[in-house]
C-alpha positions as CSV (number, residue, x, y, z in Angstrom):
1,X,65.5,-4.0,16.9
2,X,62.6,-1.8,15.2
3,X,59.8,-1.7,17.2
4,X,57.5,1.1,15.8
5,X,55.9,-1.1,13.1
6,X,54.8,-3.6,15.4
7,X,53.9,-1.1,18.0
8,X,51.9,0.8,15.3
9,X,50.0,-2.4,14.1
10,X,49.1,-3.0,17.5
11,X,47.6,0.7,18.0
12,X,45.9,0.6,15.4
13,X,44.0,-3.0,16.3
14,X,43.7,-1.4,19.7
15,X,41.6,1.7,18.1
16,X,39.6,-0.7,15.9
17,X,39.3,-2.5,19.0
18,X,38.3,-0.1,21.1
19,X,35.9,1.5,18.3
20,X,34.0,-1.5,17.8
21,X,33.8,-2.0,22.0
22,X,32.1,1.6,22.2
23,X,30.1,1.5,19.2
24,X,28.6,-2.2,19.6
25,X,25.4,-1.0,21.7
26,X,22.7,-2.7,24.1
27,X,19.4,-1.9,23.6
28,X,16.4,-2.9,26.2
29,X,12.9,-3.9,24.9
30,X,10.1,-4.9,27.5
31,X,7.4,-7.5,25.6
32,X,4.5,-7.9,27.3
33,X,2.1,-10.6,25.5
34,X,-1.2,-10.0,26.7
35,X,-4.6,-10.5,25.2
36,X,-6.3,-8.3,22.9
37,X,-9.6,-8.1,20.3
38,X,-8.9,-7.6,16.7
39,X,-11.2,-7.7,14.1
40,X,-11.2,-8.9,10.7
41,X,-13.1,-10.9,8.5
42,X,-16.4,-9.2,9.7
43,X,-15.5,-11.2,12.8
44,X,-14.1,-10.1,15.9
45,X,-11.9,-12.6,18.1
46,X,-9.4,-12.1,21.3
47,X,-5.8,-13.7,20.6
48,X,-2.5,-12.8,22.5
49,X,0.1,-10.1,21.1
50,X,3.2,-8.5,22.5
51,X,2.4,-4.4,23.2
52,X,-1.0,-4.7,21.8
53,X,0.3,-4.7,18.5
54,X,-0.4,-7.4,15.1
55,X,2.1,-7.9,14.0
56,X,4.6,-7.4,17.4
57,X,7.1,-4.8,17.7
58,X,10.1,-4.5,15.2
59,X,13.6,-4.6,17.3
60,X,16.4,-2.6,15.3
61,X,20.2,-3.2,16.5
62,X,23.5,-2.9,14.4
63,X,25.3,-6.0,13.9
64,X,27.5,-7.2,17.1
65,X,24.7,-5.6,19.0
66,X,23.1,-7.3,22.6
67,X,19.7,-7.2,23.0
68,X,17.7,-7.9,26.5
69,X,14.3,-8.6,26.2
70,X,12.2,-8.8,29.2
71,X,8.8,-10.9,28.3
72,X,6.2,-10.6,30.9
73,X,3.5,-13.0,29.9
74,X,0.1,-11.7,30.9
75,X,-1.5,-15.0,29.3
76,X,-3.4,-17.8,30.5
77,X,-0.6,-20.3,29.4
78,X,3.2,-20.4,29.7
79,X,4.9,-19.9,26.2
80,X,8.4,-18.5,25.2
81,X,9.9,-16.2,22.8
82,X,12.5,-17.4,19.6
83,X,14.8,-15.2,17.9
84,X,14.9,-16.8,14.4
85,X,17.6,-16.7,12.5
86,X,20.4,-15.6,15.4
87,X,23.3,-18.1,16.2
88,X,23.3,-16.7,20.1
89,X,27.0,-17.2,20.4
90,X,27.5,-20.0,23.4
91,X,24.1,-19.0,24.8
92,X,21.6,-21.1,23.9
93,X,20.0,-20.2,27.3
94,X,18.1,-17.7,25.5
95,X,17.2,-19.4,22.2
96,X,13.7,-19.4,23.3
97,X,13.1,-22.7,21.7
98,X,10.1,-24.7,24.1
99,X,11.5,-28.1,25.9
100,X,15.0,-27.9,24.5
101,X,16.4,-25.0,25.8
102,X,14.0,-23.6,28.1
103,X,10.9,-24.6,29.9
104,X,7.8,-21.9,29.3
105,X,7.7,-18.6,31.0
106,X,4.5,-19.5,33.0
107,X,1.8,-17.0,33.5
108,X,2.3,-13.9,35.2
109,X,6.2,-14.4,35.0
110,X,8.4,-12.8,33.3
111,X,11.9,-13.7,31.9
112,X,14.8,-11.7,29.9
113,X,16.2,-13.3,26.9
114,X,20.0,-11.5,26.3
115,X,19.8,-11.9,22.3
116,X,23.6,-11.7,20.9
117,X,24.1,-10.6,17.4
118,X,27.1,-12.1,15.7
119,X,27.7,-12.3,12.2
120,X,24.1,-11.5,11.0
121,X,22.9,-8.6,8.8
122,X,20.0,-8.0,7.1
123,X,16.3,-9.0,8.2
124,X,15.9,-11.7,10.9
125,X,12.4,-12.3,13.5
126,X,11.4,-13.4,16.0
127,X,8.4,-15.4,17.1
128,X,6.3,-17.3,20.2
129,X,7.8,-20.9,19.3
130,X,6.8,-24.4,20.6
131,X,5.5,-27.5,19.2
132,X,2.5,-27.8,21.2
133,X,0.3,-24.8,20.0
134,X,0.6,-22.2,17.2
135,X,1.0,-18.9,19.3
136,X,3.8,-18.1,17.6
137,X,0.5,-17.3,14.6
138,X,-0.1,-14.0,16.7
139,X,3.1,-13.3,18.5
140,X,5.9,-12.6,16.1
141,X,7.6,-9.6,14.9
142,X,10.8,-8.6,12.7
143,X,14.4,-8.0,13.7
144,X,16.3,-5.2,11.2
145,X,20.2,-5.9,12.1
146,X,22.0,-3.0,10.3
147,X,25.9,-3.2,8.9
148,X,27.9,-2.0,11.6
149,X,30.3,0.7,11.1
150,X,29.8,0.6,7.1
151,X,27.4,0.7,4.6
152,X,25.0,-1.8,2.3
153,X,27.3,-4.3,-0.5
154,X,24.6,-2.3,-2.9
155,X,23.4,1.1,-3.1
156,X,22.0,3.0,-0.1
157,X,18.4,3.0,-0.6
158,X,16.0,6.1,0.0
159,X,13.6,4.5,2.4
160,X,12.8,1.0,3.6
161,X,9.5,-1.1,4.2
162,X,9.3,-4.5,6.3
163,X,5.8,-6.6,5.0
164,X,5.4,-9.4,7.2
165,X,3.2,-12.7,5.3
166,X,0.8,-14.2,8.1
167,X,-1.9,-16.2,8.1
168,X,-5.7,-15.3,9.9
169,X,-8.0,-17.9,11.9
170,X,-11.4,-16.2,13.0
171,X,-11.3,-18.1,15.9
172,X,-8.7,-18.9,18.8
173,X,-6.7,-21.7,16.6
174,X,-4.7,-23.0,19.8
175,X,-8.4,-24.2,21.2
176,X,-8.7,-26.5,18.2
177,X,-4.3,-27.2,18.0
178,X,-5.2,-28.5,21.9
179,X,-8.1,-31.2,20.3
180,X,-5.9,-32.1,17.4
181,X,-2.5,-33.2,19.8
182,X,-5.2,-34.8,21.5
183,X,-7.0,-37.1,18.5
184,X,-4.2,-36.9,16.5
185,X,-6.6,-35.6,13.3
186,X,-5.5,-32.9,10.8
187,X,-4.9,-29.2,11.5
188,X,-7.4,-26.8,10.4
189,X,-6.9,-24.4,7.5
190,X,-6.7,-20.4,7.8
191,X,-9.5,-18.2,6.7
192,X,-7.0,-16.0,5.0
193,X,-3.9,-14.6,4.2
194,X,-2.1,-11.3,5.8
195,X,0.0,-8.7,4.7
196,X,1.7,-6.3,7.9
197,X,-2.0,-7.4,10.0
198,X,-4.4,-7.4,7.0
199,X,-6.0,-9.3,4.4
200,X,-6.6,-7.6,1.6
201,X,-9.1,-5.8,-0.7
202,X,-10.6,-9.4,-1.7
203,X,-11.6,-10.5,1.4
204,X,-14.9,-9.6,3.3
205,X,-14.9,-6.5,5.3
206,X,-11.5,-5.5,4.5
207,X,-10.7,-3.3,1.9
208,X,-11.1,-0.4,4.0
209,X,-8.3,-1.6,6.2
210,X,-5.8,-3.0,3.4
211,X,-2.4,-2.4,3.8
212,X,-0.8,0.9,2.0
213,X,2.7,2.2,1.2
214,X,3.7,5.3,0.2
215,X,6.1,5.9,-2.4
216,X,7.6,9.1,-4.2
217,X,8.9,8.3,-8.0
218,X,12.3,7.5,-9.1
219,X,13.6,6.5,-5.5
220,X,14.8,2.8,-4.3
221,X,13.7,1.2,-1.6
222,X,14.7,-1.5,0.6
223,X,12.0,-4.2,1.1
224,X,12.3,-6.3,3.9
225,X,10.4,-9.6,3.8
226,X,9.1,-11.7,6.4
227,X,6.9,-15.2,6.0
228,X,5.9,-15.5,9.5
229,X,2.7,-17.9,7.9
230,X,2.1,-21.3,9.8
231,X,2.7,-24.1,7.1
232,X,3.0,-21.8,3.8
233,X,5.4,-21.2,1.5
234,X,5.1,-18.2,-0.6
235,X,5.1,-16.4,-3.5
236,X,5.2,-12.6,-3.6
237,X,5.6,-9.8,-6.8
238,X,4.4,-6.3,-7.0
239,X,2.6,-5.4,-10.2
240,X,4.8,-3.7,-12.7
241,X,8.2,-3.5,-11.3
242,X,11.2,-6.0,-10.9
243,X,12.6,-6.7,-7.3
244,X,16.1,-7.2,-6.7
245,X,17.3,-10.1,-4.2
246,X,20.4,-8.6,-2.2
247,X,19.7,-10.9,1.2
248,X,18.5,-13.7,2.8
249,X,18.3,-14.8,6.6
250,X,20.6,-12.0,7.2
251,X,23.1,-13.2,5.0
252,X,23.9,-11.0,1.5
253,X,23.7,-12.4,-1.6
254,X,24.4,-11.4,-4.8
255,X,22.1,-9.4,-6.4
256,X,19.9,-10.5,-9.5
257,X,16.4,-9.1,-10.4
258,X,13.4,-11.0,-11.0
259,X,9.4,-10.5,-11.2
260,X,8.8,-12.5,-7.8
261,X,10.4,-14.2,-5.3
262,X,9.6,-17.1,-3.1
263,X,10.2,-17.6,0.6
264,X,10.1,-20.7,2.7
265,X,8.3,-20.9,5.5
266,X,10.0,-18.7,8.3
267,X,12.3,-17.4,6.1
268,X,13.1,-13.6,5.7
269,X,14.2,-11.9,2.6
270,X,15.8,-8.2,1.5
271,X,15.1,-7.1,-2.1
272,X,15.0,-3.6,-3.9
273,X,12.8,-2.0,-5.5
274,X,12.6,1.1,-8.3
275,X,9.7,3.2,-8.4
276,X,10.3,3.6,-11.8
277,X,6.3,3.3,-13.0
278,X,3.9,5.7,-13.9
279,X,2.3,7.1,-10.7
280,X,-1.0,4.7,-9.7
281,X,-1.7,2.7,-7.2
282,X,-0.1,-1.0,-7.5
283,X,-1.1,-4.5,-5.8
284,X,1.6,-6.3,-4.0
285,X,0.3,-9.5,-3.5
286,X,1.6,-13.2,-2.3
287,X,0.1,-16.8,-3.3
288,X,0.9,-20.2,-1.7
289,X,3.1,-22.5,-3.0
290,X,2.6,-26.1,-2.9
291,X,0.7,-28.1,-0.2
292,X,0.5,-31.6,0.0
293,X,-1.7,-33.9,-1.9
294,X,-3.1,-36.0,0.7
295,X,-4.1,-32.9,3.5
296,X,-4.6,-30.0,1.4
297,X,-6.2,-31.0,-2.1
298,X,-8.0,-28.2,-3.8
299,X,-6.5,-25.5,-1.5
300,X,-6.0,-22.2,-3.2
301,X,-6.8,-19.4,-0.8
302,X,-7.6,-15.4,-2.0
303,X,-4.6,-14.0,-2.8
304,X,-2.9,-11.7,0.2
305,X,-2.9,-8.0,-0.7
306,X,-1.4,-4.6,0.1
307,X,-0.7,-2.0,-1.8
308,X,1.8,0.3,-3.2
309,X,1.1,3.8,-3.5
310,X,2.7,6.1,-5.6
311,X,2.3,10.0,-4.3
312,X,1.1,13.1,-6.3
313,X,-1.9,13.7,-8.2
314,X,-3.7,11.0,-10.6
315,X,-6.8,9.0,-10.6
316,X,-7.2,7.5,-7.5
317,X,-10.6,5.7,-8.6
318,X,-8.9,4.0,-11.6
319,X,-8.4,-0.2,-11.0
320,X,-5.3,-1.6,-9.2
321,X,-2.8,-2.8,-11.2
322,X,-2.4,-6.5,-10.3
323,X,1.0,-8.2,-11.1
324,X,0.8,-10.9,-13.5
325,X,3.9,-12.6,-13.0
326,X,2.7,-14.1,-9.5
327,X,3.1,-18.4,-10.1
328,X,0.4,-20.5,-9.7
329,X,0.5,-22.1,-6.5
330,X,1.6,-25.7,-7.6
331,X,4.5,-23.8,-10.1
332,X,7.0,-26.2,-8.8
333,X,9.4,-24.9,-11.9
334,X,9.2,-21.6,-10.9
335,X,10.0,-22.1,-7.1
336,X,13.0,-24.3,-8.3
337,X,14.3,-21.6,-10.7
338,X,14.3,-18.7,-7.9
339,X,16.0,-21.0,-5.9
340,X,19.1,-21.8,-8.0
341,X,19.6,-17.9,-8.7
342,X,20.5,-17.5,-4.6
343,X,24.1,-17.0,-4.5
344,X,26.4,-15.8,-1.7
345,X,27.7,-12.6,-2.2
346,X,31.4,-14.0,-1.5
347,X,33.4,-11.2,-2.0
348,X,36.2,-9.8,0.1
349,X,34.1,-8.0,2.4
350,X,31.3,-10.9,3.3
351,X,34.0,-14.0,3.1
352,X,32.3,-17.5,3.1
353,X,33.8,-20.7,4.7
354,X,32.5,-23.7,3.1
355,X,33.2,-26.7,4.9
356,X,35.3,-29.3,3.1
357,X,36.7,-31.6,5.5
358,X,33.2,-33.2,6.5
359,X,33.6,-35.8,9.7
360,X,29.5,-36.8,10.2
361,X,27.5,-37.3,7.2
362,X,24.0,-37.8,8.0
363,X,21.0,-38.4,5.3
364,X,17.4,-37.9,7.0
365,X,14.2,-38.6,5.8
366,X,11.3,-36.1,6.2
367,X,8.3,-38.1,6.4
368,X,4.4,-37.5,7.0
369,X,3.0,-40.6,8.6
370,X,0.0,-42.5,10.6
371,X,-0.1,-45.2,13.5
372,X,-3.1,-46.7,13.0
373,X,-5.1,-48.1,16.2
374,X,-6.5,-51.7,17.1
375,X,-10.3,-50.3,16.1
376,X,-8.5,-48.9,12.7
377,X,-8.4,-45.3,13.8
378,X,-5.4,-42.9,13.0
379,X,-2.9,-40.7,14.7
380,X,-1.3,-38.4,12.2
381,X,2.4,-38.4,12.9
382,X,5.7,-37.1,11.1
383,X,9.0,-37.7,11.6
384,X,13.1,-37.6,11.5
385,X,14.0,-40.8,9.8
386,X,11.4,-42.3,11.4
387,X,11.5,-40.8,15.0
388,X,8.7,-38.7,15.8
389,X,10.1,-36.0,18.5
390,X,8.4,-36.4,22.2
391,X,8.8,-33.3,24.5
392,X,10.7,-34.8,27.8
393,X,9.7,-33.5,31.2
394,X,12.3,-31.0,31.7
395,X,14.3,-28.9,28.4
396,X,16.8,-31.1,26.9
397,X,19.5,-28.0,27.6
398,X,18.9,-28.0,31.1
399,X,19.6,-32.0,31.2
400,X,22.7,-31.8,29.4
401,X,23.7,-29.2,31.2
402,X,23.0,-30.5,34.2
403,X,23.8,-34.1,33.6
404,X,20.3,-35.3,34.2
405,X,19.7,-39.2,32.9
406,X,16.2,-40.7,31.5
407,X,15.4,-36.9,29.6
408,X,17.1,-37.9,26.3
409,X,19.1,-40.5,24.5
410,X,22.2,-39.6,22.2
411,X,21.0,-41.7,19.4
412,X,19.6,-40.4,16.8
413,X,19.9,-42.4,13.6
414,X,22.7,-41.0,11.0
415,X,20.0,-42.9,8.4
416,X,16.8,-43.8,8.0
417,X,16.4,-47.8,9.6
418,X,14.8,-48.5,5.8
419,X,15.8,-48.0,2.0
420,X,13.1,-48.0,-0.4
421,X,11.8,-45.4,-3.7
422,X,11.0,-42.7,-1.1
423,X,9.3,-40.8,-4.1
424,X,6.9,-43.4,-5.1
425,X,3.2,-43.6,-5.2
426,X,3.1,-45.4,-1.9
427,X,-0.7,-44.9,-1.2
428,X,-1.4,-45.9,2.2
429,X,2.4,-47.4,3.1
430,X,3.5,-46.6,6.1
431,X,7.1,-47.1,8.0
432,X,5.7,-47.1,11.8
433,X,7.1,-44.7,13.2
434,X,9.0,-44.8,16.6
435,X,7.4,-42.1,19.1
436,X,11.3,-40.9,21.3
437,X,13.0,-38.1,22.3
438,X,16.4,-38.8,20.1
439,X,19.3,-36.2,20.0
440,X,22.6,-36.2,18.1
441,X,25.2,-35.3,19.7
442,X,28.7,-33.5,17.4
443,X,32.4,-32.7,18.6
444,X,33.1,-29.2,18.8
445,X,34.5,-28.4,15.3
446,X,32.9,-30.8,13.9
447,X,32.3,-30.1,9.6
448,X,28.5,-31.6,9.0
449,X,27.0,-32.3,5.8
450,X,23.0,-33.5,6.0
451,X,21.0,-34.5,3.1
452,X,17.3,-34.1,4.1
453,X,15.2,-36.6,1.8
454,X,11.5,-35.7,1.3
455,X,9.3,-39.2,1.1
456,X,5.8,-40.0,-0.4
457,X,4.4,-42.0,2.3
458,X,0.6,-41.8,2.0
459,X,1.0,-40.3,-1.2
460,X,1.7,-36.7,1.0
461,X,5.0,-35.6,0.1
462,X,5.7,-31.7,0.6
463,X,8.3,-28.6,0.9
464,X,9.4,-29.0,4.0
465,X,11.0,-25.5,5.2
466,X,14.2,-27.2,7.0
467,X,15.2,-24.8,10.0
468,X,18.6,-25.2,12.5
469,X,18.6,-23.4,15.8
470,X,21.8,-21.7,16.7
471,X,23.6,-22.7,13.2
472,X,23.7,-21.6,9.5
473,X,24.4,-23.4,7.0
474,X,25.9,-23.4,3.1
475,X,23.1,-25.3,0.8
476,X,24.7,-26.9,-1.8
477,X,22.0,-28.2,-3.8
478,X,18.9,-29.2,-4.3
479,X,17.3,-31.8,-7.1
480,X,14.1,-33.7,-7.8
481,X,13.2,-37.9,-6.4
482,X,16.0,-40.0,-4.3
483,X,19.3,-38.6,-4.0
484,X,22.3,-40.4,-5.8
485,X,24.9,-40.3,-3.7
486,X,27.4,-40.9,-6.7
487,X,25.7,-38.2,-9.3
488,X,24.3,-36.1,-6.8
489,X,27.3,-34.2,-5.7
490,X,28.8,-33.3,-9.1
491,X,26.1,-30.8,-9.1
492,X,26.8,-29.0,-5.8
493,X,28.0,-25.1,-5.5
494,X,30.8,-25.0,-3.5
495,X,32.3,-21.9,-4.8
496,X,29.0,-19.3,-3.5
497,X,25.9,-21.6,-2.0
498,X,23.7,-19.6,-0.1
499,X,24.3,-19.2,3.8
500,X,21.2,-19.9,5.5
501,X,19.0,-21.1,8.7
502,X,16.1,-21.9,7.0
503,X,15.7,-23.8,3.6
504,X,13.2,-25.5,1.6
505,X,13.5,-29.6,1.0
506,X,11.6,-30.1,-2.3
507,X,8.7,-32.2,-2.4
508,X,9.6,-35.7,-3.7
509,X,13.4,-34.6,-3.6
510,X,16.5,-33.7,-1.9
511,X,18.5,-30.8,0.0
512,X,22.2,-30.8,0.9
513,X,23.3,-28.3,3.4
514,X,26.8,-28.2,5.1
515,X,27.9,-26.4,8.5
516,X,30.8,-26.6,10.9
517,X,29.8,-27.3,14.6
518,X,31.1,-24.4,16.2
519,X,28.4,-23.0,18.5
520,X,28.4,-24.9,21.7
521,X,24.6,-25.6,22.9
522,X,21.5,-27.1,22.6
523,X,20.2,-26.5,19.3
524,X,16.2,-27.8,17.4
525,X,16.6,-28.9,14.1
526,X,13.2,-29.2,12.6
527,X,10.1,-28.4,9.9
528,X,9.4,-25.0,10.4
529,X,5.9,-25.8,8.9
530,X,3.5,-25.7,12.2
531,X,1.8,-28.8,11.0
532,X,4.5,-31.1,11.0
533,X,6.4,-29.5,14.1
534,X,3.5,-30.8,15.9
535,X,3.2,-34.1,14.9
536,X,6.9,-34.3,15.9
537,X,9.3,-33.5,12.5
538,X,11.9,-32.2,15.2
539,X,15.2,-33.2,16.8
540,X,18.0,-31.8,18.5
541,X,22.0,-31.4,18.0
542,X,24.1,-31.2,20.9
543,X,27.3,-29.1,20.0
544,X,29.8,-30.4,22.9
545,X,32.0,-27.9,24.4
546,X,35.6,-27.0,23.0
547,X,39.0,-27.2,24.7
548,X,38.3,-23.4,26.7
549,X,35.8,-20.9,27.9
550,X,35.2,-19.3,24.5
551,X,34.2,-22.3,22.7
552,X,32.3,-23.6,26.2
553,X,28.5,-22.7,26.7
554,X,27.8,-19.9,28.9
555,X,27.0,-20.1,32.6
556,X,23.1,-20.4,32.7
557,X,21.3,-17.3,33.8
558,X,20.1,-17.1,37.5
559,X,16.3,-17.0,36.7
560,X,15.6,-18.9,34.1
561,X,12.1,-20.4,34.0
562,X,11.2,-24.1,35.9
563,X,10.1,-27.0,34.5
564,X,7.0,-27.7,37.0
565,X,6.5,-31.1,36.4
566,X,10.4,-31.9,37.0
567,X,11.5,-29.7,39.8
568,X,12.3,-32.7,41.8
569,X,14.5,-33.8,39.3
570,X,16.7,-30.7,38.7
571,X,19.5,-31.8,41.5
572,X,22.0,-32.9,39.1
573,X,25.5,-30.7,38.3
574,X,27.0,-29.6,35.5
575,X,28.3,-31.9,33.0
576,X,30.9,-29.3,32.0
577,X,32.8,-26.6,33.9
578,X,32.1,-23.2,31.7
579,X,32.8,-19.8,31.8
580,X,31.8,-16.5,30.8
């Protein structure tokens, strides 16, 4: 018998194996989030920041990388720390998500998240998240996850430049999030727009302090893109020159070039760039897209603006080019024709697996909605087919875990209880909807396909930036008013859709994503829109264990923070046996 082949494949896998072991790295990062004055606007407010920096510190790891985070909070209130856009591999312990996998790191506490990077590459972020306040406004930052051990599906740029979207309130916006959860009335609107901490040459007391880049001619460089904005969606260009779109949510894609781009709400995006212009100085500058009807009427804010620099000499005093290719904000065309260009990349190297033996099919209605009083006053609510999410006592991961009864219940609707022309004018009609903390729980291995539904109700239909913790998913398509379930699907990409965690649901229309259930946890599924996450667009999917340890969740961590309110609660045991 010849053993030398086999005992040569083996070494080899052993050597990769070993090379990947010693080069896969873990990196330590100490947030502290602490309060800290900032002005702008000609105003000058205290609001809380990790490191004393806006925006937060950027984490850079290589992909299969660990990263521990130890978040002291230094603030008057307890919040935790999300890590967008990373599946956490069986440990949804450190998701970060508020109430569903973790109950707030209280003040003067402090609490290690151990982030584990998977499959991602490209730009990710990571952000304060719950659905009681909008801290995650002022406490965000990006993630760069590099390719391990090989190089970029395109061409090695020169340099690189992360430009974070935000959005500015001169005054502490969680004071006036407090009286809204508490009389149920709309959210307030931003003073401005932000590019990387600043507003932008058109806005008061500010041009001074706009953002700048630096560029030498004839180089490429990697732009990194993050729309860390509260409820916008967003357009972006940079006067005179093309971008090229090579990733998304740190997934690749394959490249086409295009004037601007548009990002959902939380979403991140990688594009190139050629300093191929004559030297000058060059706006790059972002625009809203689309806001509701009912809420936001008339709202078109100063466009955000940094600029792009080019070096050497020429005349600095001349005007700033401004690009003209930006949409208008209600250019529902144009966001609909950026979206269909997003394509996996798909190739040998970056293999995709499109689900196509779906066992749960689930069609969900995104819906902005009222409950009106006895004495005809409102509570603004919105919902999951017509469940408005309720935070329980204790985090929903913790009560699985544990097997804690009265948290949650496992039934979630697979459809919304009513049928009717979701994309009407439906003025005032309204689908009363039920106030519960509802999960859904899936079978390990389980192949999902949801088709989110965007409604009119009170005539307030919008993009609704759809966002699954601990999952990515293919989106097949995407198309205008109720979805046909029979003409619908002819139209889906299953050969390269786009591998995401955060998508858009048109307004008045449809999104179909697919994923395979494979990351045992706790997971939020929800509007990533800060508006409607309050007023309870939000749910959960349980992912049940597999058959063994590496398809069970992770032991929990020995410190992880306490739910006051429930300690006397938290005597249950573990619904499952699990391993490291």
């Amino acid at each position: 018998m010849d053993v030398a082949p086999a005992f040569s494949v083996l070494l080899l896998f052993l050597v990769r194996l070993s090379l990947w072991v010693v080069e896969a790295e873990v990196h330590h990062y100490d947030f502290v989030v602490a309060e800290k004055k900032f002005t702008r606007l000609c105003k000058t407010k205290s609001m809380l920041v990790v490191n004393g920096q806006f925006p937060g510190p950027t984490i850079y790891v290589h992909k299969g990388d660990t990263v521990l985070v130890n978040v002291h909070n230094h603030g008057d209130y307890g919040l935790t720390i999300h890590w967008h856009g990373v599946k956490q591999p069986r440990n949804p312990w450190s998701d970060g998500s508020a109430y569903i996998t973790q109950c707030p790191i209280e003040p003067a506490k402090n609490f290690t998240y151990e982030v584990v990077f998977s499959e991602e590459e490209g730009t990710l972020w990571w952000h304060a998240n719950s659905n009681r306040d909008w801290t995650r406004n002022t406490v965000h930052g990006a993630i760069v996850v590099y390719p391990h051990g090989s190089s970029y599906p395109f061409p090695t740029p020169h340099g690189e430049q992360i430009l974070i979207f935000g959005t500015w309130f001169t005054y502490d916006v969680n004071k006036v999030i407090k009286e809204i959860l508490r009389t149920g009335k709309d959210v307030p609107i931003s003073d401005a727009y932000i590019i990387n901490g600043q507003p932008g040459d058109f806005c008061a007391c500010s041009k001074e302090m706009t953002y700048r880049w630096q560029v030498d001619y004839g180089k490429t460089y990697l732009i990194r893109l993050v729309n860390a904005m509260m409820n916008e969606e967003f357009f972006f260009a940079i006067a005179g020159h093309d971008l090229t779109v090579v990733g998304i949510d740190g997934s690749y894609l394959k490249p086409f070039t295009t004037s601007y781009v548009m990002l959902a709400t939380g979403q991140t995006m990688d594009v190139l760039i050629e300093t191929n212009q004559s030297p000058s100085r060059y706006y790059m500058a972002g625009r809203q897209y689309y806001t509701d009807n009912l809420f936001f009427t008339g709202y078109d804010k100063t466009n955000a603006t940094a600029i792009l620099e080019y070096r050497g000499r020429y005349n600095r005093l001349s005007s700033v080019f401004f690009p003209e290719t930006l949409p208008s904000y209600t250019d529902y065309d144009s966001a609909t024709q950026f979206r269909k260009n997003l394509k996996s990349l798909a190739s040998k190297e970056h293999l995709i697996h499109v689900p196509g033996n779906i066992t749960t099919r689930m069609y969900i209605t995104a819906s902005m909605d009222r409950i009106v009083h006895a004495d005809m006053d409102y509570t603004l609510l919105s919902s999951l087919n017509n469940i408005s999410w309720v935070n329980p006592s204790t985090d929903v991961l913790q009560a699985y875990y544990r097997n804690l009864s009265g948290i949650y219940t496992s039934d979630f609707p697979d459809e919304p209880p009513y049928y009717f022309d979701f994309v009407a004018d439906l003025g005032d009609t309204s689908t009363h909807p039920l106030k519960g903390t509802k999960v859904k729980i899936l079978e390990y291995g389980e192949e999902v396909e949801i088709v989110f539904q965007s409604t009119n109700l009170l005539n307030a239909s919008d993009e609704h930036s759809m966002y699954i913790h601990g999952n990515k998913y293919y989106v097949l398509g995407e198309g205008y008013g109720n979805f046909n379930s029979t003409r619908d699907p002819e139209t889906y990409n299953l050969v390269d859709p786009p591998y995401l965690s955060t998508a858009s649901l048109p307004v008045k229309g449809w999104l179909t994503i697919r994923f395979k259930a494979n990351n045992p946890g706790v997971w939020g599924m929800h509007c990533q829109e800060g508006r409607h996450l309050i007023w309870g667009m939000n749910t959960v999917l349980i992912v049940k264990n597999g058959i063994n340890p590496e398809t069970s969740i992770r032991s929990p961590p020995p410190n992880m923070p306490s739910c006051q309110s429930s300690l006397s609660i938290l005597r249950g045991r573990p619904l499952e046996v699990s391993a490291e």
